[in-house]
C-alpha positions as CSV (number, residue, x, y, z in Angstrom):
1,X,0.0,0.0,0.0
2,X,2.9,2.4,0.8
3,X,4.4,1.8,-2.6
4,X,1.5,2.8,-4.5
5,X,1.1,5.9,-2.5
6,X,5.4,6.4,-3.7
7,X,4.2,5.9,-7.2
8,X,1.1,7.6,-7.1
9,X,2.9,10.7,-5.3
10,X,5.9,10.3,-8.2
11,X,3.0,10.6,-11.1
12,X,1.4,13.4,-9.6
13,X,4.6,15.4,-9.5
14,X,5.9,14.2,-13.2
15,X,2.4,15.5,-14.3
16,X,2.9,19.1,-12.1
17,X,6.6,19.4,-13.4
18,X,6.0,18.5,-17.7
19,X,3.0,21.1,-17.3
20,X,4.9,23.6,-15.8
21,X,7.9,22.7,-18.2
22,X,5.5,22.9,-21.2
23,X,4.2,26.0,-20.2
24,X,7.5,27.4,-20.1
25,X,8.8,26.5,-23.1
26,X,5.6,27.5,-25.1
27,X,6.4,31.0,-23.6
28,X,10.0,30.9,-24.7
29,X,8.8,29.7,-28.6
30,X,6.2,33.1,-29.0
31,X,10.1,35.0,-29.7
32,X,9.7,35.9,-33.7
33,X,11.7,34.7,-36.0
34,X,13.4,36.7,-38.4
35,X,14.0,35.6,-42.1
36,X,17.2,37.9,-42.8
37,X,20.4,38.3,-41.2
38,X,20.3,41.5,-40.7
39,X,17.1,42.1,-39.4
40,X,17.9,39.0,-37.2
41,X,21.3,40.8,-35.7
42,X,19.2,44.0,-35.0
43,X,16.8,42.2,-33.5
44,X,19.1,40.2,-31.3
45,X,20.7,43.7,-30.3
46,X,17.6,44.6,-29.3
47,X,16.6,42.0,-27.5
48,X,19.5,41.6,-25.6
49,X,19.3,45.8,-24.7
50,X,15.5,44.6,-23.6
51,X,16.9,41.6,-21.9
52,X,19.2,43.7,-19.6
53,X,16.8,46.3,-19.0
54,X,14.5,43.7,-17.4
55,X,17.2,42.1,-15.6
56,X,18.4,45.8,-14.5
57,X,14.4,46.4,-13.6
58,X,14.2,43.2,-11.9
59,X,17.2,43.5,-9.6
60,X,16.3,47.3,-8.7
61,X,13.0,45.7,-7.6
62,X,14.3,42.8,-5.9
63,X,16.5,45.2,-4.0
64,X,14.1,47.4,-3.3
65,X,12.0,44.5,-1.7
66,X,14.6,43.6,0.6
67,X,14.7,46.8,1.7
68,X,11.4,47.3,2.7
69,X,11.6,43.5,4.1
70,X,14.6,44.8,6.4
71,X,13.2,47.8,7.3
72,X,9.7,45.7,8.8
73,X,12.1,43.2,10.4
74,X,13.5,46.5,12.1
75,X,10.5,47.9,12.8
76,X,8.7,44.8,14.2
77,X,11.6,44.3,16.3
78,X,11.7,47.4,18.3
79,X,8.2,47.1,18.6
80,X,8.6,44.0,20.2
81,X,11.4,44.8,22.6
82,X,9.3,48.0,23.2
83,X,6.5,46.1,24.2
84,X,8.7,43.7,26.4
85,X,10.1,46.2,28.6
């Protein structure tokens, strides 16, 4: 009985993981594709000055997250040692 639960467990997350894969890489295929070189080159320049705008967007966000994560730990905690005194 305990083994079926294992391989009944092991389906379920082979089914979660190929859906989530699939997903993904039907995402990645919606890139156009270009039929000249030099259209394609331009366009890889420009995806690649997109690409590092996101990345530059995404890591000024996750820093600003953190941040304002720290700053609640902070402020939590000398609320709390407020409150224990």
């Amino acid at each position: 009985m305990r083994a079926i639960f294992g391989v009944a467990s092991l389906l379920v997350v082979v089914a979660i993981v190929s859906f989530v894969a699939g997903k993904q890489l039907r995402a990645v295929r919606q890139v156009p594709a270009t039929s000249t070189g030099a259209m394609a080159a331009s366009t890889a320049n420009a995806g690649s000055a997109n690409a590092r705008d996101q990345a530059q967007q995404l890591q000024q966000q996750v820093g600003d997250d953190v941040a304002k994560a720290l700053e609640q730990g902070a402020q939590s905690n000398a609320r709390s040692e407020e409150a224990a005194k």
